[in-house]
Backbone as ProteinMPNN parsed JSONL, in Angstrom:
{"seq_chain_A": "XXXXXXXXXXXXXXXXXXXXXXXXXXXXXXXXXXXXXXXXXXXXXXXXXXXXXXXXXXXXXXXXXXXXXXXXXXXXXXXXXXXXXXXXXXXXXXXXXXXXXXXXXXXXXXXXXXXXXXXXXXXXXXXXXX", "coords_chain_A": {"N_chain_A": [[128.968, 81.903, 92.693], [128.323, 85.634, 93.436], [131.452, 87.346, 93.657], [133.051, 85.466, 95.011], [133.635, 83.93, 97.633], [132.788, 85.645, 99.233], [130.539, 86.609, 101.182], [130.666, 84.995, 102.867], [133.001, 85.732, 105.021], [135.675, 85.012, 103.843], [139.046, 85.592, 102.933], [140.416, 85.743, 100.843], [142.211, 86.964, 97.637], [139.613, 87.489, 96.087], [137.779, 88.32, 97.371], [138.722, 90.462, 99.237], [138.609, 92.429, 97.271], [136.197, 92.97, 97.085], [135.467, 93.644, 99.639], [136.547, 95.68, 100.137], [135.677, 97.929, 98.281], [132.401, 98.676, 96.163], [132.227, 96.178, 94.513], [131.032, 94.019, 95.339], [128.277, 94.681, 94.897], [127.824, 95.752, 92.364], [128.141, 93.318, 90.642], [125.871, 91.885, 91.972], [123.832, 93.438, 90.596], [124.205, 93.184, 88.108], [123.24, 90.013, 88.034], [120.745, 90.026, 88.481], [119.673, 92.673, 87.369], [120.402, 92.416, 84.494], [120.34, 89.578, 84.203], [118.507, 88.265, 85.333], [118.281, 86.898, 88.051], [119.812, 84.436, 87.362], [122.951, 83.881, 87.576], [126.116, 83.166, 85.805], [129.33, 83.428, 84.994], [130.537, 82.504, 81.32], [132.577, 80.269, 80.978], [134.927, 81.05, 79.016], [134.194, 83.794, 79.045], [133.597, 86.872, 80.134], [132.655, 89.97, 82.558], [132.537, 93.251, 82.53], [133.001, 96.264, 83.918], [132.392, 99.353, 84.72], [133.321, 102.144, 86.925], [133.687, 101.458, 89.38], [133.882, 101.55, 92.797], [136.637, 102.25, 95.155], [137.571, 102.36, 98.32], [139.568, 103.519, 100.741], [140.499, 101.563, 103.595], [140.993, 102.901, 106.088], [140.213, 105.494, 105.752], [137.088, 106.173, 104.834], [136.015, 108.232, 103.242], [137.856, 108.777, 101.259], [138.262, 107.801, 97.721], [138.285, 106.394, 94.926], [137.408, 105.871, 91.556], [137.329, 102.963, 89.605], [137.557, 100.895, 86.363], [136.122, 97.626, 86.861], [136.692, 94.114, 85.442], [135.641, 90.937, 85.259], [136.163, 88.077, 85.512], [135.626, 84.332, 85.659], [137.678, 81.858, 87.177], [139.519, 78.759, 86.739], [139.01, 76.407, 89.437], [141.112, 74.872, 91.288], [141.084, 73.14, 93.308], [138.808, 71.805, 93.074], [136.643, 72.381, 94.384], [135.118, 74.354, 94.593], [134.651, 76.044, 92.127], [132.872, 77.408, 88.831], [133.497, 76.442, 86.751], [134.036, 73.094, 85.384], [137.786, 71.78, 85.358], [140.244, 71.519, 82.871], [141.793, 67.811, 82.904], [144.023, 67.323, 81.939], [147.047, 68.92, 81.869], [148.013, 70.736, 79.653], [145.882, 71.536, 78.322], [145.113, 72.646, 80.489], [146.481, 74.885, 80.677], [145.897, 76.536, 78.302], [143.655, 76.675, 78.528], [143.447, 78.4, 80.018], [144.87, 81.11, 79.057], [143.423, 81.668, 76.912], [141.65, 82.543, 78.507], [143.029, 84.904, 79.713], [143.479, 86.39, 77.199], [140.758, 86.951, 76.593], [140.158, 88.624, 79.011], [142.171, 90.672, 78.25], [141.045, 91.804, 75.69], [138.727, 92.35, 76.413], [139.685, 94.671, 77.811], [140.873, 96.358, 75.907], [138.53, 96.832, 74.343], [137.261, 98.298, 75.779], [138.43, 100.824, 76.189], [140.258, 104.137, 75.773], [141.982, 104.666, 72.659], [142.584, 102.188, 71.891], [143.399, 100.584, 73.877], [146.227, 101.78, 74.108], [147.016, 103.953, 75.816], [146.474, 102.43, 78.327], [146.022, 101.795, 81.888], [146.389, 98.291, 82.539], [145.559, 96.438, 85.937], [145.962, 93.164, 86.598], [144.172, 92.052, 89.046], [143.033, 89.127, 90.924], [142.638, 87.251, 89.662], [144.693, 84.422, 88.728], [146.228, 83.892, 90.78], [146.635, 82.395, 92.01], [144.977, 81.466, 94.564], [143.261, 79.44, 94.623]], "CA_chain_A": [[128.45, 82.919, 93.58], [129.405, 86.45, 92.616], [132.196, 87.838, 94.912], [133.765, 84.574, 95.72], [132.932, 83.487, 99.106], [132.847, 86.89, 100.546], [129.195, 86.671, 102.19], [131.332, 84.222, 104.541], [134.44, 86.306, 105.261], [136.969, 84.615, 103.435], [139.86, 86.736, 102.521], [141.444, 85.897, 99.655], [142.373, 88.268, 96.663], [138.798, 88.623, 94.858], [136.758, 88.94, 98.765], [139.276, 91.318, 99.954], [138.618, 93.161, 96.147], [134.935, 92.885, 97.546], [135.426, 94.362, 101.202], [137.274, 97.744, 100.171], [134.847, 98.677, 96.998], [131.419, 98.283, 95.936], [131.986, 95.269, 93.55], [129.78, 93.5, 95.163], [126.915, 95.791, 94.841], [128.308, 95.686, 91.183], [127.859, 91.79, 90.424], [124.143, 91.457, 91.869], [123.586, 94.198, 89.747], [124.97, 91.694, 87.051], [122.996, 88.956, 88.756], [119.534, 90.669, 88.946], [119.292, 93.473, 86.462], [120.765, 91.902, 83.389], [120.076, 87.871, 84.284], [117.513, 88.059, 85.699], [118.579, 86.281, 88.914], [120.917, 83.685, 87.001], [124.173, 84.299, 87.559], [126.983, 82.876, 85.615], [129.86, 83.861, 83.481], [130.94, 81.914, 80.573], [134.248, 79.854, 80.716], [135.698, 82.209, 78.098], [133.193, 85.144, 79.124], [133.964, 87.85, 81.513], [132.114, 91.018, 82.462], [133.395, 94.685, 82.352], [132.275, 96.678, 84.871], [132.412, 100.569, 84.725], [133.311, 103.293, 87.857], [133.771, 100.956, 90.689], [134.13, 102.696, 93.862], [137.378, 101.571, 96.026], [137.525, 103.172, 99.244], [140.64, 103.56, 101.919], [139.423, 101.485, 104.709], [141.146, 103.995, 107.349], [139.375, 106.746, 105.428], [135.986, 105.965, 104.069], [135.79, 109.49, 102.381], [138.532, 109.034, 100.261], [137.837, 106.555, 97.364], [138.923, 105.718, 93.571], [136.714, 104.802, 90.596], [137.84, 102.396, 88.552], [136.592, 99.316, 85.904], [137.048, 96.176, 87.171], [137.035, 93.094, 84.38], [135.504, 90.044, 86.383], [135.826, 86.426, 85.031], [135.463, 82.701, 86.425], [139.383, 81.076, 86.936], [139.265, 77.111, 87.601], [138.795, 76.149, 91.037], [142.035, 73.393, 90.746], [140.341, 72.348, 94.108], [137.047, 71.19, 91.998], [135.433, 72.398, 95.42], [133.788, 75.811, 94.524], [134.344, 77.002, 90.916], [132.078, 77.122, 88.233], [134.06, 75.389, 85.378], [135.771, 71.739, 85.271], [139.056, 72.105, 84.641], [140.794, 70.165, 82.096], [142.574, 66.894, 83.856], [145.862, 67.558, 81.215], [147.821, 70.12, 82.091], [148.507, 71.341, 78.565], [144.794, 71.688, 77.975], [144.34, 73.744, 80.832], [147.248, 76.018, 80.471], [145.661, 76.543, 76.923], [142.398, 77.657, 78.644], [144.033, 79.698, 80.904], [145.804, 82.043, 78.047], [142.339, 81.779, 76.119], [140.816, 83.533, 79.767], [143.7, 86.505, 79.915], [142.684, 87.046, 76.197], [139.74, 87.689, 76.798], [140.096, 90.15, 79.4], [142.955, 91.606, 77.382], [140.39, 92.081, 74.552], [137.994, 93.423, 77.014], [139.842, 95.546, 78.416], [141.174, 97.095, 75.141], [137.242, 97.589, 73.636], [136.542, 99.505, 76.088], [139.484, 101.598, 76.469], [140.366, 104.972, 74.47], [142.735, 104.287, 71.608], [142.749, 100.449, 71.87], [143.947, 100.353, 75.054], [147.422, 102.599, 74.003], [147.291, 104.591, 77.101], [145.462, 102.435, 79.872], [147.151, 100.398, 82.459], [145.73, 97.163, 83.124], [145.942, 95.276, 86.709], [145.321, 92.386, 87.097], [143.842, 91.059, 90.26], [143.071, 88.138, 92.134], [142.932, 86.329, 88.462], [145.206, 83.843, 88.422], [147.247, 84.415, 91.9], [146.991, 80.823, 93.15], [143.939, 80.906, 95.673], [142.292, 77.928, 94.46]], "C_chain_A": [[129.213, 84.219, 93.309], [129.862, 86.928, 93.69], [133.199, 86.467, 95.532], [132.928, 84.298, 96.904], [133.08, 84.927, 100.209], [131.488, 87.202, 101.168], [129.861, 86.088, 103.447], [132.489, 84.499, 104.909], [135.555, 85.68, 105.128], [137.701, 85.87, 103.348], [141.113, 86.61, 101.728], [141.124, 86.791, 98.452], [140.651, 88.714, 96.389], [137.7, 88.954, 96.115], [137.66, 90.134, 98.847], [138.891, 92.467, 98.68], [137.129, 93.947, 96.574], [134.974, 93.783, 98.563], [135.791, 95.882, 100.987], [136.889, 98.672, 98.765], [133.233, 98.116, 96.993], [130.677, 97.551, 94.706], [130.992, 94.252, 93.664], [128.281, 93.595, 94.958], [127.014, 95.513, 93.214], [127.519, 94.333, 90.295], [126.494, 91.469, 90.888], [123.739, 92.576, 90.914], [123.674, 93.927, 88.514], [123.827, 90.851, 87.552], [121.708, 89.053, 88.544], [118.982, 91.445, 88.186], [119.358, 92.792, 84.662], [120.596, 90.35, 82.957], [119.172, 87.623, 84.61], [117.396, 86.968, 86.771], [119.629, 85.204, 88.644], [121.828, 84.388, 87.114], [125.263, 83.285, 87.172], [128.164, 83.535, 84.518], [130.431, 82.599, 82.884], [132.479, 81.744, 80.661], [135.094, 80.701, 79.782], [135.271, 83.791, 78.265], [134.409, 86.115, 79.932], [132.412, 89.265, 81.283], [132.514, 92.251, 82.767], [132.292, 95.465, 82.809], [132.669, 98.285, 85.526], [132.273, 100.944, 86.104], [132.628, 102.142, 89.229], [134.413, 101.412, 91.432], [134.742, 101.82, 94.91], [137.543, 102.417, 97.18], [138.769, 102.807, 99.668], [139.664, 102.706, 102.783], [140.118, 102.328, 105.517], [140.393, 105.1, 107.129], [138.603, 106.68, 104.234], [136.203, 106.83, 102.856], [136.944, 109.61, 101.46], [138.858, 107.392, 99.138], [138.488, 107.08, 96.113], [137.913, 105.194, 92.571], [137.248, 104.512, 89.735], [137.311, 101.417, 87.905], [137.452, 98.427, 86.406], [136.292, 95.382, 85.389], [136.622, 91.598, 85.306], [135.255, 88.488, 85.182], [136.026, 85.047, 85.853], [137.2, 82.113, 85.751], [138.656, 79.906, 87.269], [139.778, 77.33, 88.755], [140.012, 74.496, 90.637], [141.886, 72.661, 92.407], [139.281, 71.37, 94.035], [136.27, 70.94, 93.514], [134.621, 73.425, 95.153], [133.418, 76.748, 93.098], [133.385, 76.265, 90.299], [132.307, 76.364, 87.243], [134.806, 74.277, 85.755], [136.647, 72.318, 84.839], [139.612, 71.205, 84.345], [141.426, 68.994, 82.835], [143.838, 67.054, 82.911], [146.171, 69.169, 81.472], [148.063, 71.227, 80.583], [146.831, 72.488, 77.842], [144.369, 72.89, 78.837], [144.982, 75.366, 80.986], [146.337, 76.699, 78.968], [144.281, 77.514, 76.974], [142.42, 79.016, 79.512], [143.996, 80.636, 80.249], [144.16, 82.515, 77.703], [141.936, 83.063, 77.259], [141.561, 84.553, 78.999], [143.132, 86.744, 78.048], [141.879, 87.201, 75.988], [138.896, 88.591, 77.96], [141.417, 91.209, 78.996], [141.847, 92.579, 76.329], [139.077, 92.883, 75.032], [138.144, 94.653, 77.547], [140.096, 97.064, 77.002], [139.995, 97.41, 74.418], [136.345, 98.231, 74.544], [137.247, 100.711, 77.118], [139.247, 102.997, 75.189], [141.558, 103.949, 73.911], [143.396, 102.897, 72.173], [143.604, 100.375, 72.785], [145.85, 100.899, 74.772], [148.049, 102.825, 75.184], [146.725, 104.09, 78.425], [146.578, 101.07, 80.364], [145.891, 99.263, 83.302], [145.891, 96.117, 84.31], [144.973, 94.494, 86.701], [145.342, 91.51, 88.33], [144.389, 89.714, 90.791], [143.194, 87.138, 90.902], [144.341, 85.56, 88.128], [146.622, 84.183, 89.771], [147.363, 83.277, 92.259], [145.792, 80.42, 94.458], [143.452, 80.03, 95.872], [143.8, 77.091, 93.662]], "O_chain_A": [[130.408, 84.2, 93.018], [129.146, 87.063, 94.682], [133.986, 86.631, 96.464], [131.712, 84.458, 97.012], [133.351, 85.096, 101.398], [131.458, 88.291, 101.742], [129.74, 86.452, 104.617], [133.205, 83.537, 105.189], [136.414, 85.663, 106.01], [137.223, 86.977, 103.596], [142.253, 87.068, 101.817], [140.013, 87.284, 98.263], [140.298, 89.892, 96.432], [136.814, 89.78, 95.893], [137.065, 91.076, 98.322], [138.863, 93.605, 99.149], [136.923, 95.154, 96.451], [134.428, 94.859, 98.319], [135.396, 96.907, 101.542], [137.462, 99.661, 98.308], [132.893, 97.214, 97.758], [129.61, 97.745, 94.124], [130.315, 93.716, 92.786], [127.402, 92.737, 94.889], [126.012, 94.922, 92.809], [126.569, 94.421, 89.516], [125.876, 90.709, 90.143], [122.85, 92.036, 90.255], [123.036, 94.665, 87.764], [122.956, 91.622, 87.151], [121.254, 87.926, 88.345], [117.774, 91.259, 88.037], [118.42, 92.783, 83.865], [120.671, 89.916, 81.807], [118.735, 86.545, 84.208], [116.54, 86.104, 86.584], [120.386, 84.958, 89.583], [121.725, 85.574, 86.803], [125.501, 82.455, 88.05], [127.877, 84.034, 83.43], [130.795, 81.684, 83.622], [133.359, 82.592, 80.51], [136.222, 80.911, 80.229], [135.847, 84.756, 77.762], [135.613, 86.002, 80.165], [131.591, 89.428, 80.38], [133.139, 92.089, 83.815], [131.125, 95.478, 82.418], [133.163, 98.402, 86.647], [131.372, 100.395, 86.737], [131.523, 102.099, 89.77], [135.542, 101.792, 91.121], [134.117, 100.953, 95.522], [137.707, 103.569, 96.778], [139.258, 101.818, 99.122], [138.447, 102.886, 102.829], [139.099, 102.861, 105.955], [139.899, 105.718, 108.072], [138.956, 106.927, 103.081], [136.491, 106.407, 101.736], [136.987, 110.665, 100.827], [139.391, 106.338, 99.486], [139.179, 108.097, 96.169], [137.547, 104.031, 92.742], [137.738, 105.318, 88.944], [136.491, 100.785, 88.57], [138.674, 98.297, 86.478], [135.64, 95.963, 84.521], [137.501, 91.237, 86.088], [134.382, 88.157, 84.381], [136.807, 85.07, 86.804], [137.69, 82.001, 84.627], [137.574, 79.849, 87.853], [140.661, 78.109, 89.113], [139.763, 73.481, 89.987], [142.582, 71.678, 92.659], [138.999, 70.414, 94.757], [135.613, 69.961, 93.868], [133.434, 73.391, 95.476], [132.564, 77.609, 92.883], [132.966, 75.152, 90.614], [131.438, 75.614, 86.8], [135.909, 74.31, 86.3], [136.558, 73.257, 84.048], [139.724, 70.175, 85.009], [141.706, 69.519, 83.913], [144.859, 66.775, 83.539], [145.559, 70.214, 81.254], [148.264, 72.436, 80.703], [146.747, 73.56, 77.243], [143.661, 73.826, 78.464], [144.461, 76.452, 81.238], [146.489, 77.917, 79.057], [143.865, 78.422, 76.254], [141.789, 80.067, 79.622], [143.082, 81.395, 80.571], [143.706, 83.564, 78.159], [141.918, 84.257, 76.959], [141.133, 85.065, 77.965], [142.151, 87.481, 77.952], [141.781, 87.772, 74.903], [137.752, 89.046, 77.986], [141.533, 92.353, 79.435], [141.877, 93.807, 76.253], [138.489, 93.753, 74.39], [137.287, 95.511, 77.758], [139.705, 98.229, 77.063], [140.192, 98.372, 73.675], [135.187, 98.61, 74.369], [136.905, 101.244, 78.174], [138.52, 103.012, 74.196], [141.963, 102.897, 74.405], [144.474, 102.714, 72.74], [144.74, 100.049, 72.443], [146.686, 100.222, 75.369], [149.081, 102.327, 75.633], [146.496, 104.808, 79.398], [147.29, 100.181, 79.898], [145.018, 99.386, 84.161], [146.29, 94.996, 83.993], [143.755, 94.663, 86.751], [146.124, 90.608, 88.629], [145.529, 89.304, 91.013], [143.884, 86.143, 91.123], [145.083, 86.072, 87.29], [147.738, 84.637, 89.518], [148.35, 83.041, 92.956], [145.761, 79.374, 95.106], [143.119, 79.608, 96.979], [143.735, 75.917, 93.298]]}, "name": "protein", "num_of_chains": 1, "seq": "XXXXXXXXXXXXXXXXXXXXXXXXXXXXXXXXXXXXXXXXXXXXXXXXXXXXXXXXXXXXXXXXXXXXXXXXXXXXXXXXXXXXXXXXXXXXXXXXXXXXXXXXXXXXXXXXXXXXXXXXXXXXXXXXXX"}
């Protein structure tokens, strides 16, 4: 589901990412325009996602555009994500790395000079929620 569970007011990292920008506007836009109602990303995928608009919540009128970088982590609950995750530990550290390199690699092709000068946070990716 894109956004995490933020239709149902959770509030962990990638809802709360949801609540104070218009990423989720972003991702059906993903979901709808480009899928044509399917929505998934690829275990190694991600999607890169130009002039997302973060607001203050005390003060609407003052906001931030920035790209977000959105990919599917394992759910090590195996209640809500989209990918199994390996049962060996070694295997899934392995897919882990694979992920961040490929929003490293996203981030740097669509950066100026190969990502030289851009600073990259990263999110709710890989914080521990699940």
């Amino acid at each position: 589901m894109p956004g995490g569970l933020f239709l149902c007011g959770a509030s962990t990292q990638e809802e709360t990412i949801c609540y104070n920008s218009n990423t989720y506007r972003a991702l059906l836009d993903f979901k709808y325009q480009r899928f044509d109602g399917g929505f998934m990303i690829l275990e190694f995928g991600c999607l890169y996602i130009k002039n997302v608009k973060f607001y203050q919540p005390v003060n609407p009128n003052v906001n931030k555009n920035v790209d977000i970088i959105a990919a599917a982590c394992y759910d090590l609950t195996e209640v809500h994500g989209l990918h199994i995750k390996s049962k060996e530990d070694k295997d899934l550290e392995s897919c882990t790395k694979n992920k961040f390199e490929t929003i490293i690699a996203s981030a740097q092709s669509n950066s100026n000079d190969n990502g030289k000068n851009t600073s990259l946070v990263l999110g709710s990716i890989g914080c521990g929620a699940f």
